[in-house]
C-alpha positions as CSV (number, residue, x, y, z in Angstrom):
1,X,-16.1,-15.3,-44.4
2,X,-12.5,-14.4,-43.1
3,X,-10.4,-16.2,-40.1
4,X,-7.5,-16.9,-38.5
5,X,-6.3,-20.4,-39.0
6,X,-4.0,-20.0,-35.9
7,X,-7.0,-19.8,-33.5
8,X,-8.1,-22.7,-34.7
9,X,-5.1,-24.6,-32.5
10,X,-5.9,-26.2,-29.7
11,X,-4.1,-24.7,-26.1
12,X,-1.3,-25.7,-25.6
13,X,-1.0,-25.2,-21.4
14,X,2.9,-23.7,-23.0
15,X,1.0,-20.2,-23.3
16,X,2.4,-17.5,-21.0
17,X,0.6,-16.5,-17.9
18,X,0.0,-13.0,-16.9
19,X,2.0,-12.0,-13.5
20,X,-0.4,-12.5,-11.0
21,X,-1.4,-14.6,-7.9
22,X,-2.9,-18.2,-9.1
23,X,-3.7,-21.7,-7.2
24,X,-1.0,-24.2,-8.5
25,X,-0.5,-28.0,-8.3
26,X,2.7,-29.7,-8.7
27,X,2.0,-32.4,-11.4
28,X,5.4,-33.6,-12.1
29,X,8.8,-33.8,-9.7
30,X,11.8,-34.9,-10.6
31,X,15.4,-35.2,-8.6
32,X,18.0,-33.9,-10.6
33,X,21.5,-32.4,-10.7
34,X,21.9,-28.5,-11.7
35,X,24.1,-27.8,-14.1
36,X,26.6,-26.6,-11.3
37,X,26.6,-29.5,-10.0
38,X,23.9,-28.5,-7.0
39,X,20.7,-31.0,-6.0
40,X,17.4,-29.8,-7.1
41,X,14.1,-30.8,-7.6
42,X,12.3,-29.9,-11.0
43,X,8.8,-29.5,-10.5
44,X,6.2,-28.9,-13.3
45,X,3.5,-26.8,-11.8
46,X,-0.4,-26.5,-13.5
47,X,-2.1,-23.3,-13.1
48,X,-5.3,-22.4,-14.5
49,X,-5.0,-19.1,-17.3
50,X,-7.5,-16.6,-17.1
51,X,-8.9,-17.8,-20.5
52,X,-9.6,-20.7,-18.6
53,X,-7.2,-23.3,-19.6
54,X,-4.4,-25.2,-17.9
55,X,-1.1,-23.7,-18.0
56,X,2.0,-25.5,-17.0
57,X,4.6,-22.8,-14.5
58,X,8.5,-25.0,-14.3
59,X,10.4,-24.1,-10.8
60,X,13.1,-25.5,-9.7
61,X,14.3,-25.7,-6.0
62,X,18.1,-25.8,-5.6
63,X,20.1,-27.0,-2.2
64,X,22.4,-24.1,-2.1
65,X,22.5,-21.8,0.6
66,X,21.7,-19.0,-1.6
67,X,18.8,-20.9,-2.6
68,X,17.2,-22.4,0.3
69,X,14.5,-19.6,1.3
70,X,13.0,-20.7,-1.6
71,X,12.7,-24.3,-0.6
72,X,11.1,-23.2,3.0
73,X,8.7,-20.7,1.3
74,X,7.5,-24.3,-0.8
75,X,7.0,-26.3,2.1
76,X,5.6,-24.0,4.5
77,X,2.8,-23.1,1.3
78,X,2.3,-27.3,0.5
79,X,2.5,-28.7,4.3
80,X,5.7,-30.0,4.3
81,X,7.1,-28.0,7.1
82,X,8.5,-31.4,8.7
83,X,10.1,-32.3,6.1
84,X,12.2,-28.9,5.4
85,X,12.9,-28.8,9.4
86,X,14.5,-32.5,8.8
87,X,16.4,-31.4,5.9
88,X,15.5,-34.0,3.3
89,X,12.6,-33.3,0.4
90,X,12.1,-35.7,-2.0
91,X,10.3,-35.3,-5.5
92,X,7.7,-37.8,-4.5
93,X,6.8,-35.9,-1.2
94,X,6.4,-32.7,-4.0
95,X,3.6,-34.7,-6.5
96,X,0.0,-33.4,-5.6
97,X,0.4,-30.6,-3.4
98,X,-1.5,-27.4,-3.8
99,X,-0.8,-24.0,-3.1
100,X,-0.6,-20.7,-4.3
101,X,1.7,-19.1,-6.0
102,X,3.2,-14.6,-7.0
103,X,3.8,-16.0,-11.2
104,X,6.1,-13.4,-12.6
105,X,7.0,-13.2,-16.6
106,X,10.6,-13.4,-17.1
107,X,12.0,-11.5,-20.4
108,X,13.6,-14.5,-22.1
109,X,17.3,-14.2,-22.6
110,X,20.3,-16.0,-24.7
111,X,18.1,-16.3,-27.6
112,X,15.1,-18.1,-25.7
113,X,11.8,-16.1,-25.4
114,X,10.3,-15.0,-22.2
115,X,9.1,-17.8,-19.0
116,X,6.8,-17.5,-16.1
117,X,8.7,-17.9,-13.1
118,X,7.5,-18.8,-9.4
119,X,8.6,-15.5,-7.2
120,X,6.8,-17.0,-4.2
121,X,5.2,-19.7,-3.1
122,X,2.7,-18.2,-0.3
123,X,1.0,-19.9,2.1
124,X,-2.3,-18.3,3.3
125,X,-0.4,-14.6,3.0
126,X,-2.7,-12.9,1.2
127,X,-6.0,-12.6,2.9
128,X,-9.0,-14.9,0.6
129,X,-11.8,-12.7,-0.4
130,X,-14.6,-12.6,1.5
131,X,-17.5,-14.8,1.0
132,X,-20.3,-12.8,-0.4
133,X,-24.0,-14.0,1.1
134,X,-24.9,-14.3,4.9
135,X,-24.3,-16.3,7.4
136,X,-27.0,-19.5,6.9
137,X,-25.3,-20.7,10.8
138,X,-25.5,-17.9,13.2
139,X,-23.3,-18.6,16.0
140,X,-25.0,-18.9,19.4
141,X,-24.7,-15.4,20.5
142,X,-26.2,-14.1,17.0
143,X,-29.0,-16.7,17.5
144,X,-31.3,-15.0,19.7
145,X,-33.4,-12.2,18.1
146,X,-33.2,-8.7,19.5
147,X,-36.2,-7.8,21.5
148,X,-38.2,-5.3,19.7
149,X,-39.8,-2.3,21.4
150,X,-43.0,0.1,21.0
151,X,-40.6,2.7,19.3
152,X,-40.1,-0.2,16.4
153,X,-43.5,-1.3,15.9
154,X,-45.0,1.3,13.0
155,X,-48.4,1.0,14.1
């Protein structure tokens, strides 16, 4: 019998995600500085791979003016529209929340490999499939059966 001993690793959640659309949850937040000096919070997203194992996403949401679409697309995707209005996020406020999430791969650069990177948070955008089955509550108007006439009945 032949293997590969490298499949016998566990996942490590550090594997690359294909680009794609997937739900996320922000497990970790964290205030820092940027390395220009900007605020930011560093958030540590988990996203399910197709394979079916967890898969950690990092984003980072900068207070620059260049940056700060990307701040509003977050909030208006996790609920926290009051809080980007008032101008003050914290890390804290970031733990927990679910959304969605366009993951993108990045080609990696300066000698580190390729990253997933968030290219938008969205926030109900993309219209959910439809669920498949019928209706099992009939509104009102659907609840009354159509009369049926002598052209219906096959005897």
């Amino acid at each position: 019998m032949e293997f590969n001993p490298s499949d016998g690793a566990p996942k490590s959640g550090f594997d690359l995600l294909p680009a794609g659309e997937y739900d996320i949850e922000v497990i970790e937040a964290e205030e820092r500085t940027s390395q220009k000096g900007n605020q930011m919070i560093a958030l540590t997203l988990l996203a399910k791979h197709p394979d079916g194992y967890d898969a950690r996403v990092w984003d980072y949401l900068v207070s620059t003016t260049a940056a700060v679409f990307k701040i509003k697309m977050f909030c208006d995707a996790t609920g926290l529209e009051s809080q980007f209005q008032g101008g003050r996020l914290t890390a804290e406020e970031c733990v927990g929340r679910k959304s969605r999430a366009k993951i993108t791969v990045e080609e990696g650069r300066d000698g580190f490999s390729d990253r997933n990177s968030v290219a938008e948070y969205l926030d109900g955008q993309s219209s959910p499939k439809p669920a498949a089955g019928i209706e099992t509550m009939p509104s009102e108007a659907n609840s009354q059966p159509a009369p049926v006439t002598d052209e219906q009945i096959p005897f």
